[in-house]
C-alpha positions as a Markdown table, in Angstrom:
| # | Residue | x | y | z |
|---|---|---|---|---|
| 1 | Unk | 0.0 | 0.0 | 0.0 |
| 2 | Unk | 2.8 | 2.1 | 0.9 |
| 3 | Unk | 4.4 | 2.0 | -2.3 |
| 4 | Unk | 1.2 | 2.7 | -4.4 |
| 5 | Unk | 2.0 | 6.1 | -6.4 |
| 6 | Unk | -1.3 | 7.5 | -5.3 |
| 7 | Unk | -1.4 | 6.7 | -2.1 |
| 8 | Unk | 2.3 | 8.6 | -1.9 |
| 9 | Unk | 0.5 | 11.6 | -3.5 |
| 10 | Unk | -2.9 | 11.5 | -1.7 |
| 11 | Unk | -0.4 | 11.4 | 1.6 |
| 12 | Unk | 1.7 | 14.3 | 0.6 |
| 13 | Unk | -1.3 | 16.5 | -0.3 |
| 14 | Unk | -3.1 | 15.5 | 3.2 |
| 15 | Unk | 0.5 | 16.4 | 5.0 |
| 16 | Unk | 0.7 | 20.0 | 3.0 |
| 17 | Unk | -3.1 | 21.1 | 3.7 |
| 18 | Unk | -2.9 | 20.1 | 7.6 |
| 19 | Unk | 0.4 | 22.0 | 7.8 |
| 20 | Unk | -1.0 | 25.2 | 5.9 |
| 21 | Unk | -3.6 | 25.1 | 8.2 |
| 22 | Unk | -1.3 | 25.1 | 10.9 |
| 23 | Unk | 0.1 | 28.3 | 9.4 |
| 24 | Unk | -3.5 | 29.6 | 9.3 |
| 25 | Unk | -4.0 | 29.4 | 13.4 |
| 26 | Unk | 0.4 | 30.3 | 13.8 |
| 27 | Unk | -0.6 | 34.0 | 12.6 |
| 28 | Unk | -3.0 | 34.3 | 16.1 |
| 29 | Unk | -0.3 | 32.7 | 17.8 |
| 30 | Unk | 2.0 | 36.1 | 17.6 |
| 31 | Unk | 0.8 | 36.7 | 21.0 |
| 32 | Unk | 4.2 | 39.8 | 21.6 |
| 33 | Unk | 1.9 | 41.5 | 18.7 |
| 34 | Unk | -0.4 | 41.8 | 21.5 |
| 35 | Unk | -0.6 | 43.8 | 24.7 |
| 36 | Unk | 1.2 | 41.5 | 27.6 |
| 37 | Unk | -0.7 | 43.5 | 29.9 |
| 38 | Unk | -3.9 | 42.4 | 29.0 |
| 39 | Unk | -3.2 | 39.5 | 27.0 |
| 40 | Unk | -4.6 | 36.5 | 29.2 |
| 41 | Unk | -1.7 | 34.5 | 27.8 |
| 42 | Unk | -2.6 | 31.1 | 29.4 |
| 43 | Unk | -6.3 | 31.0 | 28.0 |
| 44 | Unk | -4.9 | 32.1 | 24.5 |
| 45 | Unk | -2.8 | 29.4 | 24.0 |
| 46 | Unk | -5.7 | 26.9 | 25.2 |
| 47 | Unk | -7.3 | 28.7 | 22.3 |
| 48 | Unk | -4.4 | 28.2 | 19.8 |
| 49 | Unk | -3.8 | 24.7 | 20.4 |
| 50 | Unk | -7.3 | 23.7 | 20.9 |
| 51 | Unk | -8.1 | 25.1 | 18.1 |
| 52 | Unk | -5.2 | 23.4 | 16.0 |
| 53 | Unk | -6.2 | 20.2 | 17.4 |
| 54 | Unk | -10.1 | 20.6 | 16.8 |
| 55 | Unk | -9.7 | 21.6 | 13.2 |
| 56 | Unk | -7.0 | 19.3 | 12.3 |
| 57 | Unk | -9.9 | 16.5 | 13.6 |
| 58 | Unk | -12.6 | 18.4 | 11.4 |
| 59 | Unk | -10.2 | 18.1 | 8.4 |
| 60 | Unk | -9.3 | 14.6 | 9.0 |
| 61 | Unk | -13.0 | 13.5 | 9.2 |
| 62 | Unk | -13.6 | 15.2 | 5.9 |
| 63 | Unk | -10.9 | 13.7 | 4.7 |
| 64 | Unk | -11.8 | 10.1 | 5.1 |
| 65 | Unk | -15.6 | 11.1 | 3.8 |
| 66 | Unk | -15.0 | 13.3 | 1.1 |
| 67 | Unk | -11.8 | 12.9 | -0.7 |
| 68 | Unk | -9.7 | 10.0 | 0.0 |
| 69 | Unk | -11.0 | 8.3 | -2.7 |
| 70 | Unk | -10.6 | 10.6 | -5.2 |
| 71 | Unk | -7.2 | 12.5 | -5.0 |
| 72 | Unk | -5.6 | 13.7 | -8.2 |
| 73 | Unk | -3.1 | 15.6 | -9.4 |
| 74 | Unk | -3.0 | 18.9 | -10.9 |
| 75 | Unk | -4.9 | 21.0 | -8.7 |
| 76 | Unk | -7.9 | 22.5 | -10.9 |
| 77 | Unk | -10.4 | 25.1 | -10.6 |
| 78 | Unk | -13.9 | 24.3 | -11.7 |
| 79 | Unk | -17.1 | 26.9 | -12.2 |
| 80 | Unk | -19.9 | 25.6 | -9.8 |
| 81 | Unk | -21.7 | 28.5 | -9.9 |
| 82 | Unk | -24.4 | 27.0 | -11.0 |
| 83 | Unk | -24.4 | 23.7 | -9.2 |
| 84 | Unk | -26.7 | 22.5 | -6.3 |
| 85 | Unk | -29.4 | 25.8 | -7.0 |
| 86 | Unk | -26.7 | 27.9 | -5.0 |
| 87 | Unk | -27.3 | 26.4 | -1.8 |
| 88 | Unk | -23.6 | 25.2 | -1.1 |
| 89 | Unk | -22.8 | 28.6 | -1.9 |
| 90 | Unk | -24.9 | 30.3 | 1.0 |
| 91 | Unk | -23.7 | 27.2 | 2.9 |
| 92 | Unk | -19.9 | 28.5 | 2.2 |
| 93 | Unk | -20.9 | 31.4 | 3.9 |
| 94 | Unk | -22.4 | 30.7 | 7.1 |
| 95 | Unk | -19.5 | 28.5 | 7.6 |
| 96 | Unk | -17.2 | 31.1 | 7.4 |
| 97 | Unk | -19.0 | 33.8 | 9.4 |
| 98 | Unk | -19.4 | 31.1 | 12.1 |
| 99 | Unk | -16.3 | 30.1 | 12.3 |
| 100 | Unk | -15.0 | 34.0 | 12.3 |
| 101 | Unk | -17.2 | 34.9 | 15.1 |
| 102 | Unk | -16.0 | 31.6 | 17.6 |
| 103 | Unk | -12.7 | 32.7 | 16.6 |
| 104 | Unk | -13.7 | 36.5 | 17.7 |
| 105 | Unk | -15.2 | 35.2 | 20.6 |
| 106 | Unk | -12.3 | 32.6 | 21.9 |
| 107 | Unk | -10.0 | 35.5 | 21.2 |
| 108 | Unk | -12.1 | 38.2 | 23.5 |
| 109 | Unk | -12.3 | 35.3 | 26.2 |
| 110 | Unk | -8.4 | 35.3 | 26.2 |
| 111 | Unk | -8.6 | 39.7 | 26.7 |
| 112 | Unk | -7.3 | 40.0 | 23.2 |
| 113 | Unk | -8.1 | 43.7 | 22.3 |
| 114 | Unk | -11.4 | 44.2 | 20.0 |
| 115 | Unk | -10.1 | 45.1 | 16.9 |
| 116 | Unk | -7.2 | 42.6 | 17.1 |
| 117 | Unk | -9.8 | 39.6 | 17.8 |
| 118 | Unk | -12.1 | 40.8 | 14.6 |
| 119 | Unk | -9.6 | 40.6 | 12.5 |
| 120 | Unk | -7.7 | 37.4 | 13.8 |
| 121 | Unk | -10.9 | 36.1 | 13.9 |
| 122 | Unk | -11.8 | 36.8 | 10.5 |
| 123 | Unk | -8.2 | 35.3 | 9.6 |
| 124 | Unk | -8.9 | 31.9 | 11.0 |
| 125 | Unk | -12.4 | 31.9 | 9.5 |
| 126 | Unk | -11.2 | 32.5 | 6.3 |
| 127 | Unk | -8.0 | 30.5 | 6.3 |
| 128 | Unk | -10.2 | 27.2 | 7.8 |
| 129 | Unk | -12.1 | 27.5 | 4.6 |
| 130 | Unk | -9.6 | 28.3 | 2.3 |
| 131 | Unk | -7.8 | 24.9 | 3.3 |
| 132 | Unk | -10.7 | 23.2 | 2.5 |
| 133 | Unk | -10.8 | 25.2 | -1.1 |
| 134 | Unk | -7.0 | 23.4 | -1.5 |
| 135 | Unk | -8.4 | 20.3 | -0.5 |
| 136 | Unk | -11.3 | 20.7 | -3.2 |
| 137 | Unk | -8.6 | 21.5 | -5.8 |
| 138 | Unk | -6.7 | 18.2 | -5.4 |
| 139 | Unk | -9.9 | 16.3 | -5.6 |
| 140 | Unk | -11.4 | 14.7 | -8.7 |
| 141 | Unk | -15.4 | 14.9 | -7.9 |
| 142 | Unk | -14.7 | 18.6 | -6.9 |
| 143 | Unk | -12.2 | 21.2 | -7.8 |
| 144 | Unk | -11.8 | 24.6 | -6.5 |
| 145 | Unk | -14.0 | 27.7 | -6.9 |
| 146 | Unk | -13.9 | 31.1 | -7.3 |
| 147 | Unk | -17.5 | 31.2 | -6.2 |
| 148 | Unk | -16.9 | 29.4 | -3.3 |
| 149 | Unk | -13.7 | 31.8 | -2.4 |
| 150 | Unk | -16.3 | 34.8 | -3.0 |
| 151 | Unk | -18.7 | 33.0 | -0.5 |
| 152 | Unk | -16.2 | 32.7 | 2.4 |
| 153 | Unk | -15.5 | 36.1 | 1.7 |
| 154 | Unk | -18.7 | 37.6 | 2.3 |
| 155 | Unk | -19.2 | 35.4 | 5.5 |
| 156 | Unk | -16.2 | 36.9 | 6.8 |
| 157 | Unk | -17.2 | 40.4 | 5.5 |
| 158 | Unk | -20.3 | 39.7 | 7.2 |
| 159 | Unk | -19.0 | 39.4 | 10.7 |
| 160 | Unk | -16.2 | 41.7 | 10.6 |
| 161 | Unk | -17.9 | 44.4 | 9.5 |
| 162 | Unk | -21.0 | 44.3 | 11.5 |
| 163 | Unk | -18.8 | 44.0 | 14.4 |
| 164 | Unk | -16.4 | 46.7 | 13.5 |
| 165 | Unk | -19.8 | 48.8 | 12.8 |
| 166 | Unk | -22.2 | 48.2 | 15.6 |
| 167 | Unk | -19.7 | 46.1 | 17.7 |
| 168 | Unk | -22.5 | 43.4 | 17.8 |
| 169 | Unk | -24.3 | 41.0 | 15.5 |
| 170 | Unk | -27.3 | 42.5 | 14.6 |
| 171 | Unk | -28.0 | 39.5 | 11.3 |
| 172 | Unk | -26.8 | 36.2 | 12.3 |
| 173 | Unk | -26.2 | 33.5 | 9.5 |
| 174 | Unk | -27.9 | 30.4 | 10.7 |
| 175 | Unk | -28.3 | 26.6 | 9.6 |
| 176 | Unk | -31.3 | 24.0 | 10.0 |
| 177 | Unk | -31.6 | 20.7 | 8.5 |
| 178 | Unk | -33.6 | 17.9 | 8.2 |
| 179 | Unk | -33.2 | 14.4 | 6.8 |
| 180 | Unk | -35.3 | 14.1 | 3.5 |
| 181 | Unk | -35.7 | 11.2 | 0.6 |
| 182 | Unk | -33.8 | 11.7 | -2.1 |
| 183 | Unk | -30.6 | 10.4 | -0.2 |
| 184 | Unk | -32.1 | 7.1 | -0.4 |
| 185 | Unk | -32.4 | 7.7 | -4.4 |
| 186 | Unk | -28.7 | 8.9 | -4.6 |
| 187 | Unk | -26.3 | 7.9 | -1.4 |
| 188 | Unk | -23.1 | 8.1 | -3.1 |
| 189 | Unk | -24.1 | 12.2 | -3.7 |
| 190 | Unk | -26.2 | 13.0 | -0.9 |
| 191 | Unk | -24.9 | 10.9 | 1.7 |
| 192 | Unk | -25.2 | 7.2 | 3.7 |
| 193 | Unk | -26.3 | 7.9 | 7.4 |
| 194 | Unk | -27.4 | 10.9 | 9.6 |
| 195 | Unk | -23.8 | 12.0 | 9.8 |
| 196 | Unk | -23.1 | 12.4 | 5.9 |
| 197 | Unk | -26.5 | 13.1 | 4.9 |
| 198 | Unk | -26.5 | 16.2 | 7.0 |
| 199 | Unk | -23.2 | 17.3 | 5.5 |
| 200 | Unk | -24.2 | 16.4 | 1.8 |
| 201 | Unk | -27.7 | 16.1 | 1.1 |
| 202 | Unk | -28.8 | 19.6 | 0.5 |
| 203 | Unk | -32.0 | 19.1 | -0.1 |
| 204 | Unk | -32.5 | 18.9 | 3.5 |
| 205 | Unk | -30.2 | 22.2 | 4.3 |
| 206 | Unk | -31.6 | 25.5 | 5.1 |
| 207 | Unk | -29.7 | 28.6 | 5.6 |
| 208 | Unk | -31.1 | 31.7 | 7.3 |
| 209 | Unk | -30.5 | 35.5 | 7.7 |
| 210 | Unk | -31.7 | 36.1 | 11.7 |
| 211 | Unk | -31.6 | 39.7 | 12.2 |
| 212 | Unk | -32.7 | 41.3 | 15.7 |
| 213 | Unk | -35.6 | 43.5 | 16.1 |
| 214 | Unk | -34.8 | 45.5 | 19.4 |
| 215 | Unk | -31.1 | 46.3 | 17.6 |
| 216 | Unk | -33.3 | 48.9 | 14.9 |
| 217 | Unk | -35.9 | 50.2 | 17.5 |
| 218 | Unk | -34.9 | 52.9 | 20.4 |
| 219 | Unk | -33.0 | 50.9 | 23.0 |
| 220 | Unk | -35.7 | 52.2 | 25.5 |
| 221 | Unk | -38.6 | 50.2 | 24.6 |
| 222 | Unk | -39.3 | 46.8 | 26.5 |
| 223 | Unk | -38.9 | 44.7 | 23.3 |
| 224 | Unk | -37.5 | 41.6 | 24.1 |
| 225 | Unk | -33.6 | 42.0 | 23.1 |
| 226 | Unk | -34.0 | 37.7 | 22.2 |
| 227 | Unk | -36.5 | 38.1 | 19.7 |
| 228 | Unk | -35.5 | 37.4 | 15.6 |
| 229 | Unk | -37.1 | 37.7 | 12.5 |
| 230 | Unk | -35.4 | 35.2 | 9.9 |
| 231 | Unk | -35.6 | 34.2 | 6.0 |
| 232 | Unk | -34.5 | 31.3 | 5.1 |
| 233 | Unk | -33.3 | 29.8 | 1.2 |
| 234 | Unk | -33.3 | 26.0 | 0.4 |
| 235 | Unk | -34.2 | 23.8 | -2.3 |
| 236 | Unk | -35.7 | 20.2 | -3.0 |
| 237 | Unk | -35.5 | 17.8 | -5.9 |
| 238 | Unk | -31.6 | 18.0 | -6.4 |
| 239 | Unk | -29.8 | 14.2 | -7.0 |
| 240 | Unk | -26.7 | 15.6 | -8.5 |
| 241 | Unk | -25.3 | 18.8 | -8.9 |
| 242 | Unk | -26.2 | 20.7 | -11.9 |
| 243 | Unk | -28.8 | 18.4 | -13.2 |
| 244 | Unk | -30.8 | 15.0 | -12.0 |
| 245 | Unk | -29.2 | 11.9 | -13.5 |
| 246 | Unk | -31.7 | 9.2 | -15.5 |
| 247 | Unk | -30.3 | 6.4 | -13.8 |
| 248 | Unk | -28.2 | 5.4 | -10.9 |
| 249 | Unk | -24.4 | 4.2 | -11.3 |
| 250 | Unk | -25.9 | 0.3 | -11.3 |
| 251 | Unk | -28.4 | 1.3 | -14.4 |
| 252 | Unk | -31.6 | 1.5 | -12.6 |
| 253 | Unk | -34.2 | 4.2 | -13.4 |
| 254 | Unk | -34.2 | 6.7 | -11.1 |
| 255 | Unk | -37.6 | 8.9 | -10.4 |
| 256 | Unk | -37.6 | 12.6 | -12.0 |
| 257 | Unk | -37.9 | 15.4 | -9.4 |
| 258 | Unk | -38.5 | 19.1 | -10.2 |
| 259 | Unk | -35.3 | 20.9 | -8.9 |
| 260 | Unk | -37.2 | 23.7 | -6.7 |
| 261 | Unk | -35.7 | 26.8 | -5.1 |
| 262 | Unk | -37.3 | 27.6 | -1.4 |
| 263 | Unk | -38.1 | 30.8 | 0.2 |
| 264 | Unk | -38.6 | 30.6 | 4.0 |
| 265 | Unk | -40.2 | 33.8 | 6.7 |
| 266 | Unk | -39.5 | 32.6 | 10.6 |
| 267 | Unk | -39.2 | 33.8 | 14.0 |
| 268 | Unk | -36.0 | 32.9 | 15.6 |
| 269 | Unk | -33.9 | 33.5 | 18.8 |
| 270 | Unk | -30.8 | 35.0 | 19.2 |
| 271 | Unk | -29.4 | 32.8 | 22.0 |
| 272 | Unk | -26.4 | 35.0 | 23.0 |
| 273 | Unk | -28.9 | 37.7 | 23.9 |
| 274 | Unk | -30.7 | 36.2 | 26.7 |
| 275 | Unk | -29.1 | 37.3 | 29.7 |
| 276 | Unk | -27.8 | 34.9 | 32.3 |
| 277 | Unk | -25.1 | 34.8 | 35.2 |
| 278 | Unk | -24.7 | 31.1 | 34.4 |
| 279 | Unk | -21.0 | 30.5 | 32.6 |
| 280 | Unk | -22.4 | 27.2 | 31.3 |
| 281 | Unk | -25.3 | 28.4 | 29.8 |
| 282 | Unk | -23.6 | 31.2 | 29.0 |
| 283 | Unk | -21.2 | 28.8 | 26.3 |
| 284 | Unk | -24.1 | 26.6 | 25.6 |
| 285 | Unk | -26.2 | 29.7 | 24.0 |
| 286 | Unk | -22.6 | 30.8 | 21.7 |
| 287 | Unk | -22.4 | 27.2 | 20.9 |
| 288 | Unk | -25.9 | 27.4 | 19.6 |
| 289 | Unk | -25.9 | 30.2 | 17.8 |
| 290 | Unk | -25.9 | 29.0 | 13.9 |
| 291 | Unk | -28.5 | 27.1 | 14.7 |
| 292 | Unk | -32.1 | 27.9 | 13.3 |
| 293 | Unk | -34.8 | 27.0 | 15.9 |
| 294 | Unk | -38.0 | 25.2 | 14.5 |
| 295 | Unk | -40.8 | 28.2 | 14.6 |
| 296 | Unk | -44.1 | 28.2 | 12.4 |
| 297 | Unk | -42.8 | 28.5 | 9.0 |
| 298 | Unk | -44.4 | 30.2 | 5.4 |
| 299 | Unk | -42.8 | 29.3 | 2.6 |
| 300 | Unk | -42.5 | 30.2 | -0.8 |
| 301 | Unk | -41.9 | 28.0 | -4.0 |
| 302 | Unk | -42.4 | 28.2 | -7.9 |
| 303 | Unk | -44.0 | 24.8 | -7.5 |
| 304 | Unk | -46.5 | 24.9 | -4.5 |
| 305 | Unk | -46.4 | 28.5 | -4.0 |
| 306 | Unk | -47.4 | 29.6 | -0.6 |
| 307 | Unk | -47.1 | 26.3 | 2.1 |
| 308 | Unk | -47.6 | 26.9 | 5.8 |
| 309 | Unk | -45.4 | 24.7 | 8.2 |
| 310 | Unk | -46.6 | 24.5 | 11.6 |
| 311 | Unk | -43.1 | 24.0 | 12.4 |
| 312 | Unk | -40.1 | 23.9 | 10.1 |
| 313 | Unk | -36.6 | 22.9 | 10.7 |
């Protein structure tokens, strides 16, 4: 196995993305850039090397489901704009606004100034999602994408400059899923299991824009500061990418779904708004943050038009 040519290649490009990802999380470890005398120096290496050690397990366990099978050299770009009705696209950037604001926030837990934490933040936002952009490139099912590098970017826009703005989050990027039945029809795309299907199959993927009321009315009123108004996108009918296949890979028919684009209007809760003294709750509620709660739902569609979902997820 060891001496197989592509396994030697799939091994080196494996080796060079965990170690540029590395580099991605060294540029918040410049802790002399920062202020000694505030600089809680002990909880900002738990941060650097926690985080090092929690991506590097992300990237292994995409590894092993999305690409070791299909590893290839040259690295290639590949227009996707197109594919999957633009739902991996908003999916791109939720990711990388989430993963800009934990950064923001671990970085602010360790006294690290406020402008200094936005930006290192938005750094190992973007660099976590650029790595996966390298990994894309090396693979032969995928490729990278300027689209997708435009996505991450606006994510990271999205958090940095509302919080260099307002110095809060007034619109949160959010995520909901639910399991649905075309997997079934199309495993090897949309997933085998809970675990892949809710990383693949976006036909069950929803993505959100949460914005909070009481942060555009006067700060006086009694408004509940928790409260969310949210629109969602998401689509139904996809079994491949850019168009449905006839058949399967083993030749048998496969049924013909309408590829449908979804409009969603919600209510929602901004977790890290309701006030507590409780440190547990207190992580729990920034933990769930991306996540979309299920709230009476109207949606929108070209194909049923206006649906009413007592509750949606």
């Amino acid at each position: 196995m060891k001496n197989n040519p592509q396994y030697k290649f799939v091994t080196r490009q494996f080796v060079l993305t965990v170690f540029i990802s590395f580099f991605c999380l060294s540029l918040v470890a410049q802790t002399d850039s920062f202020d000694s005398t505030s600089v809680n120096k002990k909880r900002l290496n738990t941060v650097i090397y926690g985080s090092v050690a929690a991506y590097t397990v992300s990237l292994v366990g995409l590894y092993f489901i999305w690409y070791q099978d299909n590893m290839e050299w040259p690295a290639h770009f590949i227009d996707d704009s197109k594919y999957w009705l633009q739902i991996d696209k908003v999916g791109h950037a939720t990711t990388a606004y989430t993963l800009s604001n934990y950064g923001y926030w671990l970085l602010r837990w360790s006294n690290v100034p406020e402008n200094k934490s936005i930006g290192y933040g938005a750094i190992m936002g973007f660099g976590a999602m650029t790595v996966i952009e390298i990994l894309d490139a090396f693979s032969s099912d995928y490729g990278a994408s300027w689209t997708d590098l435009a996505a991450n970017t606006f994510g990271t826009g999205l958090f940095a400059g509302q919080q260099l703005l307002w110095h809060e989050q007034r619109f949160r990027l959010k995520f909901s899923f639910h399991p649905t039945e075309y997997a079934q029809d199309m495993p090897e795309k949309l997933g085998q299991g809970p675990f892949q299907c809710w990383l693949k199959d976006y036909n069950g993927q929803t993505y959100w824009l949460s914005a909070n009321i009481k942060s555009f009315i006067k700060k006086e009123t009694k408004f509940p500061s928790w409260i969310n108004v949210a629109v969602g996108y998401g689509g139904k009918g996809m079994l491949a990418e850019f168009t449905n296949p006839e058949y399967d890979n083993e030749g048998i028919p496969l049924p013909q779904y309408d590829r449908v684009r979804q409009y969603y209007l919600s209510m929602d809760i901004d977790w890290t708004r309701i006030k507590t003294n409780s440190k547990a709750l207190k992580f729990l509620f920034k933990g769930l943050s991306f996540i979309k709660l299920p709230f009476p739902t109207l949606e929108y569609n070209q194909q049923d038009q206006l649906v009413f979902h007592w509750l949606y997820f």
